[in-house]
C-alpha positions in Angstrom: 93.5 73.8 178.1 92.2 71.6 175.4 89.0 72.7 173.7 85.9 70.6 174.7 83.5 72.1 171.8 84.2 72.5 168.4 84.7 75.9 167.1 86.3 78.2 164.4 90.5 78.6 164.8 90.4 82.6 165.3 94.2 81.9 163.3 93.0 79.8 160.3 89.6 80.2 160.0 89.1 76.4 159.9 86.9 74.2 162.2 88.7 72.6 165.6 87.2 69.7 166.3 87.0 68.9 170.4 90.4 68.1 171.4 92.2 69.1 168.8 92.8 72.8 170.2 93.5 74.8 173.0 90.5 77.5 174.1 90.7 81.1 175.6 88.3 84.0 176.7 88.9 87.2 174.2 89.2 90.2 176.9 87.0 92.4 174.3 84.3 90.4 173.7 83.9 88.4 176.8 83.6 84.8 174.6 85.2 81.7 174.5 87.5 81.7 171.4 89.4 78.9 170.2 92.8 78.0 168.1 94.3 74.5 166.5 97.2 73.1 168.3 99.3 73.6 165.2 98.4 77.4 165.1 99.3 77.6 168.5 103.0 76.1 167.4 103.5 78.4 164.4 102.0 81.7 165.8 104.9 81.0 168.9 107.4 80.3 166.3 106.2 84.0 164.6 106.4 85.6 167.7 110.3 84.6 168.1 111.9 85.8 164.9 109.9 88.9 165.3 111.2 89.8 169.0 114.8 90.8 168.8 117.4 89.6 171.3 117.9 90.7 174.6 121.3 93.0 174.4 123.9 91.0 176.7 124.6 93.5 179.6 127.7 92.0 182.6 126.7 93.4 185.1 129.3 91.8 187.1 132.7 93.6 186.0 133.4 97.4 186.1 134.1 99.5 183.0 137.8 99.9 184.0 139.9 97.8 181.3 141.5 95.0 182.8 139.2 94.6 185.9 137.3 91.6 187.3 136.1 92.9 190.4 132.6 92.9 191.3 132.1 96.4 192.3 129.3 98.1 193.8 127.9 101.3 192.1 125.8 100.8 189.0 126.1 102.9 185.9 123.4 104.2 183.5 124.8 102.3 180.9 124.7 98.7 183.5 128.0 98.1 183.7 129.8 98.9 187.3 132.9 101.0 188.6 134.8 100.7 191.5 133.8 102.6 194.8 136.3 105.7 194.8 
């Protein structure tokens, strides 16, 4: 939610003027902190080139090569085989 007080960005150390951030409650402290929109942006955009990709798993063909079934068992690895 938009900030209704100013405060100091806990990211840039630079004054948000009412309405010009978004505000929070820091768990450890118990107190309202607040952060510029524009923070906000570029901390997300930190966030994603630091997470790596999800691997791609297909979970809905077996390991047997040339197979399309959907099969039932799972496999540690999260690929399927065929019920034998």
């Amino acid at each position: 939610m938009r900030n209704k007080y100013p405060g100091i960005c806990y990211r840039c150390k630079h004054l948000v003027q009412p309405k010009e951030g978004h505000f929070e409650r820091d768990i450890i402290n118990h107190k309202w902190k607040v952060i510029h929109i524009n923070c906000v942006l570029e901390q997300r955009a930190e966030k994603q080139e630091t997470e790596e990709p999800e691997e791609d798993i297909n979970y809905n063909t077996c390991e047997l090569q040339g197979c399309n079934e959907n099969c039932n068992q799972d496999s540690p690895s999260g690929t399927r085989y065929h019920n034998v």
